[in-house]
C-alpha positions as CSV (number, residue, x, y, z in Angstrom):
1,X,10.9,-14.1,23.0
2,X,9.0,-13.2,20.0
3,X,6.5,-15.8,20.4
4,X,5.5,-13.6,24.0
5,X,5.9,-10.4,22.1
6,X,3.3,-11.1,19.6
7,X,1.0,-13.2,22.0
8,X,0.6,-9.3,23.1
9,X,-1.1,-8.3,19.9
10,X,-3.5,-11.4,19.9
11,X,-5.6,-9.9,23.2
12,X,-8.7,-8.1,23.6
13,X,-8.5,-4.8,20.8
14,X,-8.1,-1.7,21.6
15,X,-10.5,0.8,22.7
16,X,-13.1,2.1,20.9
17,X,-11.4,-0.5,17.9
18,X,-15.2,-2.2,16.7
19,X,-17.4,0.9,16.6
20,X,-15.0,2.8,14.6
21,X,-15.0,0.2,11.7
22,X,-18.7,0.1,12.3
23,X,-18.9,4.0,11.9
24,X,-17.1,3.2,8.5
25,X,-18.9,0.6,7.3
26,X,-21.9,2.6,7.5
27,X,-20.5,5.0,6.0
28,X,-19.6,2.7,3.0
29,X,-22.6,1.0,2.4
30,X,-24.4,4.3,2.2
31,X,-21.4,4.8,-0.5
32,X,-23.0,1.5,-2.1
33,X,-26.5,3.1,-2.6
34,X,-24.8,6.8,-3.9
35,X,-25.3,9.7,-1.9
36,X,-28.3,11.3,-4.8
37,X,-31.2,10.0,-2.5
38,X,-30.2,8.8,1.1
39,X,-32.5,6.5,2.5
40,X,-33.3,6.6,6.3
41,X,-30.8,3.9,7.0
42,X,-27.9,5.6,5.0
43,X,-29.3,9.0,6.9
44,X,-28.2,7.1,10.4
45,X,-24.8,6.3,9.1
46,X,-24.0,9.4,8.1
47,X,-25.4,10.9,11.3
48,X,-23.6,8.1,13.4
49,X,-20.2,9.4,11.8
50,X,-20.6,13.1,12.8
51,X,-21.2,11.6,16.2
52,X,-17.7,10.1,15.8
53,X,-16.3,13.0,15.0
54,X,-18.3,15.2,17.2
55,X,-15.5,18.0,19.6
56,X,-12.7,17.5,16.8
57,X,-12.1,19.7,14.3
58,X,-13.9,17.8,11.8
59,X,-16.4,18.4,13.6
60,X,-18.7,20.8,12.5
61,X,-17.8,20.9,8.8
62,X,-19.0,17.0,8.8
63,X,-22.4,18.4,10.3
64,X,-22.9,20.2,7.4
65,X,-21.8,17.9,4.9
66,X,-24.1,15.5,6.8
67,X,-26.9,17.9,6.6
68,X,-26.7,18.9,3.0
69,X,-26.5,15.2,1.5
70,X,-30.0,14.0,3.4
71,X,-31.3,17.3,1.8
72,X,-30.2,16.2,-1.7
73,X,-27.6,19.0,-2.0
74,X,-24.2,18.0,-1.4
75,X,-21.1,19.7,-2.8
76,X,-18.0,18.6,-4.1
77,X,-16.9,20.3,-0.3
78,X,-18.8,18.6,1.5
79,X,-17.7,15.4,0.0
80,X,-14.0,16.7,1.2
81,X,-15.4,16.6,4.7
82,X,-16.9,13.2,4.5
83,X,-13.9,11.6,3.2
84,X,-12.0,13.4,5.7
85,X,-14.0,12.0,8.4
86,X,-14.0,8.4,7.3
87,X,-10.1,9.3,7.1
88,X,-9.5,10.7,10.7
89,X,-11.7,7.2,11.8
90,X,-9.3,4.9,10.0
91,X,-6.3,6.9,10.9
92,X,-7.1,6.8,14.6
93,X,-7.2,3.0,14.2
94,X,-3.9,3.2,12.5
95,X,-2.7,4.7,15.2
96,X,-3.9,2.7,17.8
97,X,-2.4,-0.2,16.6
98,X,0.6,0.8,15.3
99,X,1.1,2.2,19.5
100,X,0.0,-1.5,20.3
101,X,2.9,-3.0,17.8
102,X,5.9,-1.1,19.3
103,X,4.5,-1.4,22.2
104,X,4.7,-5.2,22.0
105,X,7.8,-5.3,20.0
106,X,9.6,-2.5,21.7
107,X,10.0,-0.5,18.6
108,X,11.2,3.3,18.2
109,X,8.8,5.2,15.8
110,X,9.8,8.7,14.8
111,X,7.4,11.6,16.0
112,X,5.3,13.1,12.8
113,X,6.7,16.6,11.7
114,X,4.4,18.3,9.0
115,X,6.2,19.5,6.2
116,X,5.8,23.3,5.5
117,X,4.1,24.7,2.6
118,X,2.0,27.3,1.3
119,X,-1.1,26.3,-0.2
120,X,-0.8,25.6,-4.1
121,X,-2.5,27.6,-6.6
122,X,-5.8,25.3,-8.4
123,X,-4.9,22.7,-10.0
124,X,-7.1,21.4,-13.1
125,X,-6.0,17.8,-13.3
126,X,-7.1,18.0,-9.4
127,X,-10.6,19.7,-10.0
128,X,-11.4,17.3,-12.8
129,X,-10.7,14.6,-10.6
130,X,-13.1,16.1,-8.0
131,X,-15.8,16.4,-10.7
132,X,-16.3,12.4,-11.5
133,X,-15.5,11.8,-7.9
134,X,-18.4,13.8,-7.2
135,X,-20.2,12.1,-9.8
136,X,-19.7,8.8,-8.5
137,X,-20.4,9.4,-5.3
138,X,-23.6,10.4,-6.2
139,X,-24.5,7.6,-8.4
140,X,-23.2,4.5,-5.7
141,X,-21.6,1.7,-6.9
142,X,-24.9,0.5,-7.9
143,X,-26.0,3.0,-10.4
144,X,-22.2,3.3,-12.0
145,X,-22.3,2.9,-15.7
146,X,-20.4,2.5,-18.6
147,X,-21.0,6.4,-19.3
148,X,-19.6,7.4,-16.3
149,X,-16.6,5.3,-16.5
150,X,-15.9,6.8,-19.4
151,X,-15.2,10.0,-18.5
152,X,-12.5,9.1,-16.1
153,X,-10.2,9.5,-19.0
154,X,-10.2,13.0,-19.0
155,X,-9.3,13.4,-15.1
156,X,-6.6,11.0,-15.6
157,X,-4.9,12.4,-18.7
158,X,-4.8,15.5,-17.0
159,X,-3.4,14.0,-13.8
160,X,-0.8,12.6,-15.5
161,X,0.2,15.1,-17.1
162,X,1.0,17.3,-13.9
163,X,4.2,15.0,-11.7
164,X,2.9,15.9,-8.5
165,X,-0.8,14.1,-9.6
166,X,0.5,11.3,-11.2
167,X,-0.5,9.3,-8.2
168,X,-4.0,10.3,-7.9
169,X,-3.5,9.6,-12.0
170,X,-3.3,5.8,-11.1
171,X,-5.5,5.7,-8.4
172,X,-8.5,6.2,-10.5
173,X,-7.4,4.7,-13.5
174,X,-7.4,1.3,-11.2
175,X,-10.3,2.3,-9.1
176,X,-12.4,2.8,-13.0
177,X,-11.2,-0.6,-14.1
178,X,-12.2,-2.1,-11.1
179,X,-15.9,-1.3,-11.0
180,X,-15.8,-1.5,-15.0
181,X,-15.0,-5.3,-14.1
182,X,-18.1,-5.6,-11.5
183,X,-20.7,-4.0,-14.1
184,X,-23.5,-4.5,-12.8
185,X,-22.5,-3.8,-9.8
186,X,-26.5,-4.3,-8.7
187,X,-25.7,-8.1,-9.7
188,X,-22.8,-8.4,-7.7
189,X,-23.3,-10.7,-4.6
190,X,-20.6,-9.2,-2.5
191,X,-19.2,-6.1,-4.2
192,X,-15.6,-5.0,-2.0
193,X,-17.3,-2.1,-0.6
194,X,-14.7,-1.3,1.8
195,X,-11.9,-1.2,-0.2
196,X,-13.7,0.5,-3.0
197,X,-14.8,3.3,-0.3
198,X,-10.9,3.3,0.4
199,X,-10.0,4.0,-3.2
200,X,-12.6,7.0,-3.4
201,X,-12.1,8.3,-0.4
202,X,-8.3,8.8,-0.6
203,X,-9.0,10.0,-4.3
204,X,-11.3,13.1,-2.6
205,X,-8.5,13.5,-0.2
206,X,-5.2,13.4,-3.2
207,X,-7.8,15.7,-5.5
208,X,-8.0,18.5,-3.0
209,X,-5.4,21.3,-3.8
210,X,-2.9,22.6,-1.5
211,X,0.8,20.7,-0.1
212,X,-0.6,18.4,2.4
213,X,-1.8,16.4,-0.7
214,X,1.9,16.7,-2.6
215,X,3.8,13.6,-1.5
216,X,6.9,15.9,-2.3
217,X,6.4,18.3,0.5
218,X,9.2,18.4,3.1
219,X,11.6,15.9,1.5
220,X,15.4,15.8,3.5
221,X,18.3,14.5,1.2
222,X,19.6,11.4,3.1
223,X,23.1,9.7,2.3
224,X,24.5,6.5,3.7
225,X,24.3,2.4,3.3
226,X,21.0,1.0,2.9
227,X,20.5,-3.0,4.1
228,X,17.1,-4.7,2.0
229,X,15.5,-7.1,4.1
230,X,13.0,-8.1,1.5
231,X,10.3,-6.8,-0.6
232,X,6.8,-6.2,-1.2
233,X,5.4,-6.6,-4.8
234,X,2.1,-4.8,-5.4
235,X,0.5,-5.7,-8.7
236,X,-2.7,-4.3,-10.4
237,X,-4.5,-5.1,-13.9
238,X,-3.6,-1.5,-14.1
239,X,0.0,-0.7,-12.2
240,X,2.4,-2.6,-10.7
241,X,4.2,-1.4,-7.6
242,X,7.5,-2.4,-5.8
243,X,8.5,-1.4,-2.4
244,X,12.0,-2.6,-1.0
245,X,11.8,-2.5,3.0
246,X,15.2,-1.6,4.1
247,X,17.3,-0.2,7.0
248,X,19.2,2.7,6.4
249,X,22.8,3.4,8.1
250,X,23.2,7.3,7.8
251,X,25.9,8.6,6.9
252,X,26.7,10.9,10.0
253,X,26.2,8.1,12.2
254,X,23.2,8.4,13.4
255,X,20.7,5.2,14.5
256,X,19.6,2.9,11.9
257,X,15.9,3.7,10.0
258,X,13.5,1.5,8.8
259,X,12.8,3.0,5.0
260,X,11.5,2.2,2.7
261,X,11.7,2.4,-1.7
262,X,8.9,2.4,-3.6
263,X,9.2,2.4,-7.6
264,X,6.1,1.7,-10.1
265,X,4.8,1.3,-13.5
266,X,1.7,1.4,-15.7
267,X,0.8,-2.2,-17.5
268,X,-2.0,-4.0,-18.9
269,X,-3.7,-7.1,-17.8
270,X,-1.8,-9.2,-20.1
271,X,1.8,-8.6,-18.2
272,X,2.1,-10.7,-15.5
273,X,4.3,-12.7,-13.1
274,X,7.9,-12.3,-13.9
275,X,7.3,-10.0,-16.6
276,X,6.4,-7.0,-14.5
277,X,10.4,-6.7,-13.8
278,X,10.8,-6.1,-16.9
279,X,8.7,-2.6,-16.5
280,X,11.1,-1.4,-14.1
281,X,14.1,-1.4,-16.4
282,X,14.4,2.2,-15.2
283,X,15.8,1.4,-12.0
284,X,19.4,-1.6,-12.8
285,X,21.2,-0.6,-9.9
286,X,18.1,-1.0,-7.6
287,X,17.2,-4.3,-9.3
288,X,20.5,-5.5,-8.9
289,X,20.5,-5.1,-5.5
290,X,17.3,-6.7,-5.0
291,X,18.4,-9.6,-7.1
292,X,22.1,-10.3,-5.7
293,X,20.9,-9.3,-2.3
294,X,23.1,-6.1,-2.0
295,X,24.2,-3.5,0.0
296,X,23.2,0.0,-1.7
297,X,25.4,3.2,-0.6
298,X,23.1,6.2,-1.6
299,X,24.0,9.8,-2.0
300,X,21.5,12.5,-1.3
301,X,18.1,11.0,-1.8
302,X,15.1,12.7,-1.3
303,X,13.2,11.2,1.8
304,X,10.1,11.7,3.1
305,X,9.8,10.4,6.5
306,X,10.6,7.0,6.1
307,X,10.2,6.1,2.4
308,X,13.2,7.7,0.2
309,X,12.1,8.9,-3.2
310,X,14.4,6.8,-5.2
311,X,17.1,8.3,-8.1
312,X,18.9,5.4,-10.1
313,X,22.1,7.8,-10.6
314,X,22.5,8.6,-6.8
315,X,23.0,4.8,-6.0
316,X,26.0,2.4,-6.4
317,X,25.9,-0.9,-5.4
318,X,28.1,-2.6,-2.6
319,X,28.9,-6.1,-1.3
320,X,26.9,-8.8,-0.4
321,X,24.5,-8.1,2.3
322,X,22.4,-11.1,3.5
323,X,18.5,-9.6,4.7
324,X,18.4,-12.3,7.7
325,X,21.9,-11.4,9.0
326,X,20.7,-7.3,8.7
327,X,17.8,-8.3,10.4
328,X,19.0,-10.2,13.4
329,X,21.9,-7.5,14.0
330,X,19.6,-4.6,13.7
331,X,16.2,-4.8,13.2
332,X,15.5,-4.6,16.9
333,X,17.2,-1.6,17.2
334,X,16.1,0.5,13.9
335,X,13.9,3.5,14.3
336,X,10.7,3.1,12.1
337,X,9.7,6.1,10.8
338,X,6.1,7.9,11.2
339,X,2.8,7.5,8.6
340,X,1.9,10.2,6.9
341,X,-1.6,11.4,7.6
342,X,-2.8,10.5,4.3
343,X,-1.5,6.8,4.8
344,X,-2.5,5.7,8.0
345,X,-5.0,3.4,7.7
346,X,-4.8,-0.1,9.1
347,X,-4.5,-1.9,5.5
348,X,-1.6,-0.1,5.3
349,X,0.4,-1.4,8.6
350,X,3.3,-3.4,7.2
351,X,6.0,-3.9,10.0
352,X,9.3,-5.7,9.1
353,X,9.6,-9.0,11.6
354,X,11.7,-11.7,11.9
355,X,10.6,-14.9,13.0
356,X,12.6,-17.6,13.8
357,X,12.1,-21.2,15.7
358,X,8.7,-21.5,14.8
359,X,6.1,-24.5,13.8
360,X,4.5,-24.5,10.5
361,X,0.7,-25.9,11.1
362,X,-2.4,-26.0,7.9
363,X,0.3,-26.2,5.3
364,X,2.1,-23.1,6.1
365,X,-1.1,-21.2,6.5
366,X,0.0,-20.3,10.6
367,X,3.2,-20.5,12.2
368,X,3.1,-21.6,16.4
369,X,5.8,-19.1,18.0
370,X,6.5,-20.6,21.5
371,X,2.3,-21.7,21.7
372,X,1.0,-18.9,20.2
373,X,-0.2,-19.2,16.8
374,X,0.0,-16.2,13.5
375,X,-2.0,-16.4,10.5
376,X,0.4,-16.1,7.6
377,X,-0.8,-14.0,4.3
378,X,0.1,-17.0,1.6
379,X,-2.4,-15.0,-0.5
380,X,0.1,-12.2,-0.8
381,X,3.1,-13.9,-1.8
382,X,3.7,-12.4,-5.4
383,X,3.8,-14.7,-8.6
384,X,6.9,-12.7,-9.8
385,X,9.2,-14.5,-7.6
386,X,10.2,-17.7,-6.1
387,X,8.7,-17.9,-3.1
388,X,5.8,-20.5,-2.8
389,X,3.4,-22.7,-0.6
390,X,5.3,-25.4,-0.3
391,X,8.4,-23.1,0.3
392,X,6.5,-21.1,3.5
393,X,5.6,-24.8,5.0
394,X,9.1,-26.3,4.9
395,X,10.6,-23.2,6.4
396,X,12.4,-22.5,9.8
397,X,13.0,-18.7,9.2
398,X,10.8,-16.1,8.0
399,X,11.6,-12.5,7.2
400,X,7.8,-11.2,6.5
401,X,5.7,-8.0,7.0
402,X,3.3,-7.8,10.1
403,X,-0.2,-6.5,9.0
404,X,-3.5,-6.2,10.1
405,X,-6.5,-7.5,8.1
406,X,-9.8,-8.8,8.8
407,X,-9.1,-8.2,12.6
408,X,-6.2,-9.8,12.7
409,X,-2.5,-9.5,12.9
410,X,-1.3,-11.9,10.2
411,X,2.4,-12.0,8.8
412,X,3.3,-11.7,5.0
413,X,6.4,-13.7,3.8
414,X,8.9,-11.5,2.0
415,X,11.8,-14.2,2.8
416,X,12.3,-17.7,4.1
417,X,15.1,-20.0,5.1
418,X,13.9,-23.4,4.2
419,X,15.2,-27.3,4.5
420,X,13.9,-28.8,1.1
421,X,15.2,-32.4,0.4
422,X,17.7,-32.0,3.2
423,X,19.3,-29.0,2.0
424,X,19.3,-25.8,2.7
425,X,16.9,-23.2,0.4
426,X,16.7,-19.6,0.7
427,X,13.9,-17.5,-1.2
428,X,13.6,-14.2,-1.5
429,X,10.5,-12.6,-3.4
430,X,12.8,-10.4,-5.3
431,X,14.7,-12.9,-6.5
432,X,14.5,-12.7,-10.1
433,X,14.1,-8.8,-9.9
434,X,17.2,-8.9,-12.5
435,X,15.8,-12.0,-14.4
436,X,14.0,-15.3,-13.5
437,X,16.6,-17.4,-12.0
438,X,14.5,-21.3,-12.3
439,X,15.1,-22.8,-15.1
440,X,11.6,-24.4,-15.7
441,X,10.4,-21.2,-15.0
442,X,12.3,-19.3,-17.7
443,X,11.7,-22.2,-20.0
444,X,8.0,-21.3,-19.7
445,X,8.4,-17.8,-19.8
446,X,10.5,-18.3,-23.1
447,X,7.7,-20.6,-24.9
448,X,5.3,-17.7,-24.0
449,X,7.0,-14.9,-25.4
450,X,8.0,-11.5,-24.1
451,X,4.9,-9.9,-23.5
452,X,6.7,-6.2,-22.6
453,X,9.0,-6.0,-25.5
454,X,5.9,-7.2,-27.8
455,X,3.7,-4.1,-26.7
456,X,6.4,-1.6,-26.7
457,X,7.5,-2.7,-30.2
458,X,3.6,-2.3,-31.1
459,X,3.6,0.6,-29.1
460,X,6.5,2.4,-31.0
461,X,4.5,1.5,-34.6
462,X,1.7,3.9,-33.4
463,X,3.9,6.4,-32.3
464,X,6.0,6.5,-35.5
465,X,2.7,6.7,-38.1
C-alpha cells in the first residue's frame, strides 16, 4: 500500500515547481556577487523575481527594491522585500508539495491560524542584526572578509541577550562561522550558495521587528500523553539541535497530533558525537524518554501549532511505549499540524513514515516498496547514536522522515527493525540520549575524555578570576 502511495510522489512535479527554484537561484547567485554593483546578469535575476511575484502583495514593494539595488541604493527595507520574495517563492513550493504528500498519503494537516499580536516596539539586538545583514549583502559571499565577520559579535551578543532573539542569535553565529570556514570564498570551487542564501534570507526575515517574527506568538497550553516515534539530531560546529517527532493524545480526547519537541544548545567544534547529549542535561525527563523509549504525560505545555515549547517540570514519564507499535496504530490517522510561514520551505519538509516490507538495494542507499524505489538520506543519520550503514541495509522496518532534496523525495532513518546474525536488532537514533549504551563505544568515549565537563570546568576558572 505504501509502495503505491509514494509511487505518487515520484511523477512529473508540480506546477510551476522548476522555474520557481530557477527564480531563486538567480536570486542567489546575484547574492554570490553582493548586491554593491549588480551586473547585467544579476539585474535579470532580480527583475525575473519581481516577475514572480508580480499581482501579489509583494508585489510592488519588490519593484522598488529591485529598482533601487541596480541603481546602487538599496536599503536595509528593501532588502526586507527581497528576502521576502525569495521567501513567498520557496514557501509556495513548500506548499505545493506538502498538498502533494497528504495527498498521496491521505494525511490531515491542520489549517494555518495566525497568531494575534500587536507590532513590538524596536528592538536593538534586531536592528544590529539588520545592519551586518545589510552589510553582507552588499559585499556577496565573494568580497566577505575577516573584518566583516568580525563584527557579527556585536549583533549576536545583543540577540542573545533578548529570549525572543536568541534564535536569530544562533542563526548568524553559524551562518559567520560558516563563510569564516570558506575564506576566500572567491577560491571556493563550489561555495553552498543556496543554503547560504537560506541562512541570510531567513536572518532578514527573524531581524525585522514586530510578532510575526516572535516564535512565541499565539502559543495554546496542551496537556495529554505524548508517543516518540523517533528523532532527529541536528548538529552544527556552532549548535546542536534535537527534535523528538511525536504524536500527541490530548487530554480532552480529541484526535491524535503530529508534534513535535525541539531543545538546543550552543557547543564548539571540539564536542561531537555522543557528547552533544551531554549539553542537554537540562532536559532528564525528556532524555529519559528518548532513551527508554517512553510514554511522556505533559501538563500545560506551550504549543505552537504543532511543535510544543518544551518545560522539563511539566513532564513525567510513563510506561514503555514502543515508536513502531505508535506508528502502525496511529500514524495513519494523526493530524499533522500547519508550517508556519517563516518555516515553509522545502528543506524543511520532514513527514513521519513508516515503511515496512521493503527491499534494501546499493547497500541501504534505496529501499524498493512494492517496485518502486526511495532514495534513503544515510548522510543524515547522526553520529550520536547507534544507528549505522550496515544497520539501514540489514533492516526490514524503517521509521524515517520523508523529505525533499535535490528534487527528490528521499526518506531519513530515525528507527529500524533489523535481523543481524539471525537476531533481531532494533535502533533508535536516540538511543543513548541518557548515555551511550555500546560498550566499545563507551570504551572509546572513555579513553578520549569528557570533552563537556573539561570546558565547563575551564569555563568556570574564567568565570571565578
Amino acid at each position: 500500500m505504501l509502495g503505491t502511495q509514494l509511487a505518487q510522489l515520484h511523477g512529473d512535479d508540480p506546477t510551476g515547481l522548476a522555474d520557481a527554484d530557477d527564480v531563486v537561484a538567480g536570486f542567489d547567485e546575484a547574492l554570490l556577487r553582493g548586491f554593491a554593483r549588480v551586473g547585467e546578469a544579476d539585474a535579470l535575476a532580480l527583475t525575473a523575481l519581481t516577475g514572480a511575484v508580480a499581482g501579489t502583495p509583494l508585489g510592488e514593494r519588490v519593484a522598488e527594491a529591485v529598482g533601487k539595488v541596480t541603481a546602487g541604493s538599496v536599503g536595509q527595507e528593501h532588502l526586507a522585500a527581497l528576502a521576502g520574495a525569495r521567501a513567498a517563492l520557496l514557501g509556495a513550493t513548500h506548499d505545493a508539495l506538502t498538498a502533494r504528500f497528504d495527498a498521496a498519503l491521505g494525511r490531515e494537516r491542520a489549517a494555518w491560524t495566525a497568531p494575534a499580536g500587536e507590532p513590538a516596539d524596536g528592538s536593538p539586538a534586531r536592528a544590529a542584526a539588520r545592519s551586518w545583514l545589510h552589510e553582507t549583502a552588499l559585499a556577496g559571499w565573494r568580497g566577505i572578509d575577516h573584518e566583516l565577520l568580525s563584527a557579527v559579535g556585536t549583533p549576536v551578543e545583543a540577540a542573545l541577550a533578548e529570549p525572543g532573539a536568541r534564535r536569530l542569535a544562533v542563526l548568524l553565529d553559524g551562518l559567520a562561522a560558516e563563510l569564516r570556514a570558506g575564506l576566500p570564498v572567491a577560491t571556493m570551487a563550489q561555495p553552498p550558495v543556496r543554503r547560504w542564501a537560506d541562512l541570510w534570507a531567513r536572518g532578514v526575515l527573524l531581524a525585522q521587528d514586530g510578532p510575526a517574527t516572535d516564535p512565541t506568538a499565539g502559543a495554546t497550553p496542551v496537556s495529554g500523553r505524548l508517543l516518540p516515534l523517533g528523532v532527529d539530531v541536528h548538529e552544527h560546529e556552532t549548535a546542536v539541535q534535537v527534535q523528538l517527532h511525536a504524536i500527541l493524545e490530548p487530554a480532552d480526547a480529541g484526535p491524535p497530533r503530529l508534534v513535535r519537541v525541539t531543545v538546543g544548545a550552543a557547543k564548539v567544534a571540539t564536542i561531537g558525537g555522543p557528547a552533544v547529549w551531554r549539553l542537554l542535561s537540562a532536559y532528564p525527563v525528556l532524555l529519559t524518554a528518548i532513551a527508554q523509549r517512553r510514554a511522556l504525560t505533559v501538563t500545560d505545555l506551550p504549543a505552537y501549532g504543532g511543535d510544543l515549547h518544551w518545560v522539563d517540570e511539566r513532564a513525567q514519564a510513563g510506561e514503555p511505549a514502543d515508536p513502531f507499535a505508535t506508528a502502525r496504530v496511529l500514524l495513519g490517522t494523526a493530524t499533522a499540524a500547519a508550517t508556519a510561514p517563516l518555516d515553509r520551505h522545502p528543506a524543511a519538509i520532514a513527514e513521519p513514515v513508516l515503511l515496512e516490507g521493503y527491499t534494501v538495494h546499493d547497500g541501504g542507499s534505496t529501499v524498493d516498496l512494492g517496485g518502486q524505489r526511495l532514495a534513503v538520506a544515510l548522510d543524515r543519520l547522526p553520529a550520536g547514536g547507534p544507528l549505522t550503514p550496515a544497520l539501514v541495509a540489514a533492516s526490514s522496518s524503517c521509521l524515517g522522515l520523508a523529505r525533499f532534496d535535490g528534487g527528490r523525495w528521499l526518506v531519513q532513518p530515525l528507527a529500524v527493525q533489523a535481523t543481524v546474525k539471525r537476531r533481531p536488532v532494533e535502533a533508535h537514533n536516540g538511543d543513548w540520549a541518557d548515555g551511550v549504551t555500546d560498550p566499545k563505544v563507551a570504551k572509546a568515549e572513555a579513553r578520549a575524555g569528557d570533552a563537556v565537563a573539561v570546558l565547563r570546568e575551564r569555563a568556570g576558572r574564567l568565570l571565578r578570576r
